[in-house]
C-alpha positions as CSV (number, residue, x, y, z in Angstrom):
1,X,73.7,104.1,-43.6
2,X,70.5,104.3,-41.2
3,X,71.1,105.0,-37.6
4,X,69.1,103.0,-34.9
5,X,66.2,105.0,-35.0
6,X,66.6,104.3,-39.0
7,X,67.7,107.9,-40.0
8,X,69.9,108.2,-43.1
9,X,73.5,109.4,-42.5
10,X,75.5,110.3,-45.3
11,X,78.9,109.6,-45.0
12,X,81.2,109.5,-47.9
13,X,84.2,108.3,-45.4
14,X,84.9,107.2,-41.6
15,X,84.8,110.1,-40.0
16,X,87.7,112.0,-38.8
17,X,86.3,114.6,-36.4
18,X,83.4,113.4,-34.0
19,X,82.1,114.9,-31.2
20,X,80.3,112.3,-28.5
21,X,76.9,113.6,-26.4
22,X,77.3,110.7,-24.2
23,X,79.9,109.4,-21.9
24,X,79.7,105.6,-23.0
25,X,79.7,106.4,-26.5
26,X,82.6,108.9,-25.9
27,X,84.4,106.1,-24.1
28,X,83.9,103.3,-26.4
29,X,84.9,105.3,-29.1
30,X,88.3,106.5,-27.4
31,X,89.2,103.1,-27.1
32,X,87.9,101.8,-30.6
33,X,89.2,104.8,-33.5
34,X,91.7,106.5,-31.1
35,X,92.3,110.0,-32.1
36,X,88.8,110.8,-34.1
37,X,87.1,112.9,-30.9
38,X,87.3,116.5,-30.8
39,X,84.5,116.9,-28.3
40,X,82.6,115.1,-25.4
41,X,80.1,116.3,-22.7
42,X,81.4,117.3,-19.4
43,X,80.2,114.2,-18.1
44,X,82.3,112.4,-20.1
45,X,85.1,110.6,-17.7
46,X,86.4,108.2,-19.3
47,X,89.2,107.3,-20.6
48,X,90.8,109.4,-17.7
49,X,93.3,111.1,-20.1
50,X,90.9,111.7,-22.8
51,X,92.0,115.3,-23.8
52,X,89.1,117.3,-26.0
53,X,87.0,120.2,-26.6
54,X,84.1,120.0,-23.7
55,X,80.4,121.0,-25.1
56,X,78.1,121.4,-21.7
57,X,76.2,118.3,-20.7
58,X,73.7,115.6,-22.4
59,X,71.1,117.2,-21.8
60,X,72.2,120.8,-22.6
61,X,75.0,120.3,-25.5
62,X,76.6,123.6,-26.6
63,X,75.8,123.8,-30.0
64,X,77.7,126.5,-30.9
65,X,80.6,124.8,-29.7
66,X,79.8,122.0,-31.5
67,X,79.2,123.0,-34.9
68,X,82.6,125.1,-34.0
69,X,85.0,121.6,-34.0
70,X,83.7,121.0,-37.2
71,X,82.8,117.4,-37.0
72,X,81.8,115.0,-39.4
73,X,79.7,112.9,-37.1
74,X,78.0,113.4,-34.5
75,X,76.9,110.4,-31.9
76,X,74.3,110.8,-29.3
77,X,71.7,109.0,-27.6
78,X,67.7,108.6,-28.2
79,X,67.1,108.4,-24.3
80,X,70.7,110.4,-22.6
81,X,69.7,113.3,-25.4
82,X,67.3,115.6,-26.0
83,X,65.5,115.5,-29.9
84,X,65.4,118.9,-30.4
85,X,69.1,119.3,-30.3
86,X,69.7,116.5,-32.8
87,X,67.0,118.2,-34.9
88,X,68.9,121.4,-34.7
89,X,72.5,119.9,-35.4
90,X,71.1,118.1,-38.6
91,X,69.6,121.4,-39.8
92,X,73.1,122.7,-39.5
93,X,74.2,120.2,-41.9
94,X,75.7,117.9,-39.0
95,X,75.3,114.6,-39.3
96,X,74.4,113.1,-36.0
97,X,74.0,108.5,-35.1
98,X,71.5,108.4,-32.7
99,X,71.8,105.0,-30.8
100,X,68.8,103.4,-28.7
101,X,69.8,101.3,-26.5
102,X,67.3,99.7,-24.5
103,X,69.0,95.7,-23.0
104,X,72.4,94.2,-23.2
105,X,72.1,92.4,-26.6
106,X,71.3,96.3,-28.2
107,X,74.8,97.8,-26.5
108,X,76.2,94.9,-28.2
109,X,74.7,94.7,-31.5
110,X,74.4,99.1,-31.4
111,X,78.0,99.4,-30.6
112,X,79.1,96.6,-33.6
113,X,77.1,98.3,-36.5
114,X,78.2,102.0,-35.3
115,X,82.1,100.8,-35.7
116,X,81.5,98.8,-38.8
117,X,79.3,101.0,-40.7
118,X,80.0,104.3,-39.9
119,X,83.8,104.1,-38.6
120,X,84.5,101.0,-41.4
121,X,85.8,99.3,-38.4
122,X,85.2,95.3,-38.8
123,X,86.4,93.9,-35.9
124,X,86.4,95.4,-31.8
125,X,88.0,93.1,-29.4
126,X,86.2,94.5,-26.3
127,X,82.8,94.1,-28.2
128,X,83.8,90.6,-28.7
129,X,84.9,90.2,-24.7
130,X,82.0,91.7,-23.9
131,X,79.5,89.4,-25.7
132,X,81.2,86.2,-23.6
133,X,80.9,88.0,-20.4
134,X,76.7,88.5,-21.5
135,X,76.6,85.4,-22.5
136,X,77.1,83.3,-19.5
137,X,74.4,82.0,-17.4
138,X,73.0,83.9,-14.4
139,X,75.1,83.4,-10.8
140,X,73.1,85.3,-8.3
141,X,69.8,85.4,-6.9
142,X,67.6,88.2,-5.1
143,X,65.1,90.8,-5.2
144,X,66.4,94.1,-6.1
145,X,65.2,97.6,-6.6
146,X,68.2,100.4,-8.1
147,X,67.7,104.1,-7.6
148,X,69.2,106.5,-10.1
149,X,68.4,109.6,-7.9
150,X,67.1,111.1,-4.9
151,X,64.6,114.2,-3.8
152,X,62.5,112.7,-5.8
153,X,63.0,109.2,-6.0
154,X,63.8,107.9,-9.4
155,X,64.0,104.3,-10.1
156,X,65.8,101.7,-12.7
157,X,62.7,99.9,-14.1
158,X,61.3,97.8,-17.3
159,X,62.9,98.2,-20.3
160,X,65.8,99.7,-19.8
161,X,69.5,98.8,-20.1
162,X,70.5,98.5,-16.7
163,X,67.1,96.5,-15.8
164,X,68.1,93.7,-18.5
165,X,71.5,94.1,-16.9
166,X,70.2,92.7,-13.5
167,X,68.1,89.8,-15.3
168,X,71.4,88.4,-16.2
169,X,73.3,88.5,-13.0
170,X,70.1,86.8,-12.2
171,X,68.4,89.3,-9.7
172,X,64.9,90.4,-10.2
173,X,64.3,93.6,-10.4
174,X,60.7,95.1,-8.1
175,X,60.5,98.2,-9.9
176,X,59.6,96.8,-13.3
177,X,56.2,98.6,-14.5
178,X,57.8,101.9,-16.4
179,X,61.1,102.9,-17.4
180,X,62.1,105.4,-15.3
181,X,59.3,105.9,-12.2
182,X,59.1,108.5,-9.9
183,X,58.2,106.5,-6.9
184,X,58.3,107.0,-3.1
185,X,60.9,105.2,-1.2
186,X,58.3,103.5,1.3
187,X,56.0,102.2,-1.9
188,X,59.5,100.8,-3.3
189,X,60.3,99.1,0.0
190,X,56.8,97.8,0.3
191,X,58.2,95.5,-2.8
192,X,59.9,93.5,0.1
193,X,63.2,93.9,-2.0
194,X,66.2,91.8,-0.4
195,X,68.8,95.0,-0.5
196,X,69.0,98.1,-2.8
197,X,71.8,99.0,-4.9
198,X,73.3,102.4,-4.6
199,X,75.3,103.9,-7.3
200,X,77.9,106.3,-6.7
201,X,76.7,107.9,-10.1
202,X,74.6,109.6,-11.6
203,X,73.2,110.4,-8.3
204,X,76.2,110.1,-5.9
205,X,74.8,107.6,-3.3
206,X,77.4,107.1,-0.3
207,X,77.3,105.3,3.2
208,X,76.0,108.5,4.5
209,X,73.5,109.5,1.7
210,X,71.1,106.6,1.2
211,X,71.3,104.0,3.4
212,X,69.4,105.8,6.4
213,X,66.1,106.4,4.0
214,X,66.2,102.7,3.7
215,X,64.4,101.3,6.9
216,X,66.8,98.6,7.3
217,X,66.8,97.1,4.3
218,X,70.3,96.2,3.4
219,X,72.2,98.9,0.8
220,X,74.7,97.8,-1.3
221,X,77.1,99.9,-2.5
222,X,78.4,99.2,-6.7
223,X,80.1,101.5,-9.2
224,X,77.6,103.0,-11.2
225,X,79.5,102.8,-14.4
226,X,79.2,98.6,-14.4
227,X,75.4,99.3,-14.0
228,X,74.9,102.0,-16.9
229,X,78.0,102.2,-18.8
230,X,77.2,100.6,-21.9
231,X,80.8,100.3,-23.5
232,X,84.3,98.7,-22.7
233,X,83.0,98.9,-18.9
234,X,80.4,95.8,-20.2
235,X,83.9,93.3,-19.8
236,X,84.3,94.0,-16.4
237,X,81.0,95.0,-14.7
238,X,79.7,91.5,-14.6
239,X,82.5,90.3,-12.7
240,X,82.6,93.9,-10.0
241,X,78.7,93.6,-9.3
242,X,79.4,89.2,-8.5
243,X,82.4,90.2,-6.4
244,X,80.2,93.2,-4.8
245,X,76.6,91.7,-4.3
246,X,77.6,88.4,-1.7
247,X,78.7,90.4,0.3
248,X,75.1,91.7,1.6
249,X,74.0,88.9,0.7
C-alpha cells in the first residue's frame, strides 16, 4: 500500500492500534473503525467523548508517548505535521499514512483509499454523504478573504483545502496568490473584499477580537471546523456556512 505522498506501508492486517496527529483524521476515524485509536493530539476534539492516550500537539507530537501505545499505524498529515517526526516514527519501525490534502475532491478521494486500503473498510456512509453535499452547484456569491490567525496576519489562500472549499459555495476568495501568506490586514482589505470570515478556530476570532481591525468591512462569524475539518464535518458544513453567510450579506 502507498500513502498519498506514495510511501510504502506494510501492513499485513487493518490495524488495531492507531494513534491520529490530526484532529480530522482522529475524528473521521472515531466514527469510521470505532475502537482502533489509542492516541490523538490534544487538539483533537472531536468526537466529544472520544476517550484516549493524548501525545502533545501536531506540530510537536510526543514521540515517546507514541511509540509507548504501541500502534500499528500511524496517520498524519503532509501540511498539519512536521516531516521530521514522521521520519523519526518510521525509523522506530512505526508505520505512519501521511495524507495531503490539498481541495475537496482529495478529502474525499484521501479519506476513501485510507479506509479501504489500509483499514479494509469498503464502504463509509458519511464519505458517501459527503460527496453529494460537494457535488451540488454553487448557491452564494461574494468576495471573500479568511484569516487563520492574528499578530501576524495569516491568510487562507490558493491551493489549499479550505480555499477550494469557498469556490464551491461559490465565493471568491482575494487572497489567492500563496497558500498560507503573511499579509497585513490593510493590503487584504485593499482587495475590496465584501466581508471577512472569522473562525472561532484555530485562531479564536470572536465579536470582540477581529471585527474592530476590519475598518468596516462586514465580519462574519462561522465555525471553523466546517471551513477546515476535512472529515464527517464535510456533511454538514455546506449547509452551516449557507445558513451563516446571508446573513451579512
Amino acid at each position: 500500500m502507498l500513502d498519498d505522498l506514495g510511501m510504502e506501508i506494510a501492513l499485513d492486517r487493518p490495524p488495531g492500534r492507531v494513534v491520529s496527529l490530526v484532529p480530522s483524521l482522529t475524528e473521521a476515524i472515531a466514527v469510521t473503525a470505532p475502537g482502533v485509536l489509542v492516541g490523538a493530539t490534544n487538539w483533537c476534539t472531536h468526537p466529544a467523548d472520544l476517550d484516549v492516550a493524548r501525545v502533545r500537539g501536531t506540530k510537536n507530537p510526543d514521540r515517546a508517548a507514541i511509540a509507548a501505545l504501541r500502534p500499528d499505524l500511524v496517520v498524519a498529515n503532509q501540511e498539519e505535521n512536521r516531516r521530521i517526526d514522521v521520519e523519526r516514527l518510521r525509523a522506530a519501525g512505526i508505520p505512519v499514512w501521511v495524507t495531503r490534502i490539498d481541495d475537496i475532491d482529495d478529502a474525499l478521494g484521501s479519506l476513501t483509499r485510507l479506509f479501504r486500503e489500509g483499514f479494509g473498510i469498503r464502504r463509509v456512509g458519511w464519505l458517501e454523504d459527503a460527496r453529494e453535499v460537494w457535488d451540488r452547484p454553487p448557491r452564494l456569491s461574494g468576495r471573500v478573504a479568511l484569516p487563520v490567525w492574528r499578530d501576524p496576519w495569516i491568510w487562507v489562500g490558493g491551493g489549499t483545502y479550505p480555499d477550494d472549499l469557498l469556490r464551491r459555495l461559490g465565493l471568491v476568495n482575494i487572497v489567492d496568490d500563496m497558500r498560507y501568506p503573511h499579509l497585513r490586514i490593510n493590503d487584504t482589505l485593499g482587495g475590496n473584499p465584501d466581508f471577512v470570515m472569522l473562525p472561532d478556530e484555530p485562531y479564536p476570532f470572536t465579536t470582540t477580537d477581529g471585527p474592530e481591525a476590519l475598518g468596516g468591512v462586514r465580519a462574519l462569524h462561522v465555525k471553523g471546523r466546517s471551513l477546515f475539518w476535512y472529515g464527517p464535518a464535510m456533511v454538514e458544513s455546506r449547509a452551516d456556512l449557507e445558513a451563516a453567510i446571508p446573513e451579512v450579506c
